[in-house]
BAMARKE-789595 format. One record per residue: residue in one letter; x, y, z of N, C-alpha, C in turn. Coordinates in steps of 0.2 Angstrom, whole numbers, plus 5000, padded with zeros to 4 digits. Layout:
<pts>
AXYZXYZXYZ;...
</pts>
This chain:
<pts>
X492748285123492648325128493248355131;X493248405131493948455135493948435141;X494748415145494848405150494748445156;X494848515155494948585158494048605161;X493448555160492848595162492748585167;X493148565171492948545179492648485181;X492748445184492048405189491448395189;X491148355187490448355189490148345197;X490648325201490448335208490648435211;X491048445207491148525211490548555207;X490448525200489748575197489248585205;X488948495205488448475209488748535216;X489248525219489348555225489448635225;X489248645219489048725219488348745216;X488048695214487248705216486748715222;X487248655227486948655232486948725236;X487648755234488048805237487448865237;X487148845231486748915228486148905231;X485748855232485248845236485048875241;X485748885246485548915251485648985251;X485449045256485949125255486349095259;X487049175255487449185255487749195263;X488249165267488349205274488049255275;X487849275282487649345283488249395284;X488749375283489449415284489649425279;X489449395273489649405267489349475264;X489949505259489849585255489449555249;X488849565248488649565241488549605237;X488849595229488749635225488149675224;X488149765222487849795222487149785216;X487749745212487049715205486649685209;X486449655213485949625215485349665220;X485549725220485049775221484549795216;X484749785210484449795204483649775202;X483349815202482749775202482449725195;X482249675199482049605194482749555196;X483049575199483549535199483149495206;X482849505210482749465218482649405218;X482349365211482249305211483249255212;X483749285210484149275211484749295216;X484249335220484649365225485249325229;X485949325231486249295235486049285245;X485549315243485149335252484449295250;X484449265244483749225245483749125245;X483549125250483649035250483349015247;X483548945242482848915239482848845245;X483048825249483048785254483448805260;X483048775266483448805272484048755273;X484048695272484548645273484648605265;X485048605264485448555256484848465262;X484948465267484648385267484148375266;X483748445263483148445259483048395252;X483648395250483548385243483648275245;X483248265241482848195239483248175232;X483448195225483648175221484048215218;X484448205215484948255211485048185204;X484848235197485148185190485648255189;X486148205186486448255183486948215177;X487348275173487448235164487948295165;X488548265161489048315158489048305152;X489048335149488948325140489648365138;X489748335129490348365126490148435125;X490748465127490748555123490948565119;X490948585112491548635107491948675110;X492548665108492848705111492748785113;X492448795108492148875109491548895111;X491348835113490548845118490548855126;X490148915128490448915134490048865139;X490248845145489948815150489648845154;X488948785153488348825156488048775159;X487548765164487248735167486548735168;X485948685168485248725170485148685176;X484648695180484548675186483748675186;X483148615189482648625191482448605199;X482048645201481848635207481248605207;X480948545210480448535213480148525219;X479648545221479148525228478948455229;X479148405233478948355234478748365240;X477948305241477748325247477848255250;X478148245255478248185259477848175265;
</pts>
């Protein structure tokens, strides 16, 4: 595994990042006016608070060196 691909807590700590929108003060890219893009818009929450989340798994697996680093993420509705 190359040394160079980050943390697996900064991964996790920018997933959460993404969960919520972007500041209201923040300038966001005008790509994201594009349409089809709004499921990923920086303006759209997938939670209102990160103390929503209940579980996190997570794996860092080896890369070749020529593979780029990616990530997948699943959301679920748990009803408490």
């Amino acid at each position: 595994m190359k040394q160079n691909n980050g943390d697996l807590d900064n991964f996790i700590a920018g997933i959460f990042d993404g969960l919520q929108s972007a500041n209201s003060m923040a300038k966001i890219h005008p790509m994201f006016n594009a349409k089809g893009l709004e499921e990923i818009s920086p303006n759209r929450s997938f939670v209102e608070n990160d103390i929503q989340v209940v579980e996190i798994m997570a794996k860092k697996l080896p890369q070749d060196t020529d593979e780029k680093i990616s990530y997948k993420i699943a959301i679920e509705t748990v009803n408490i």
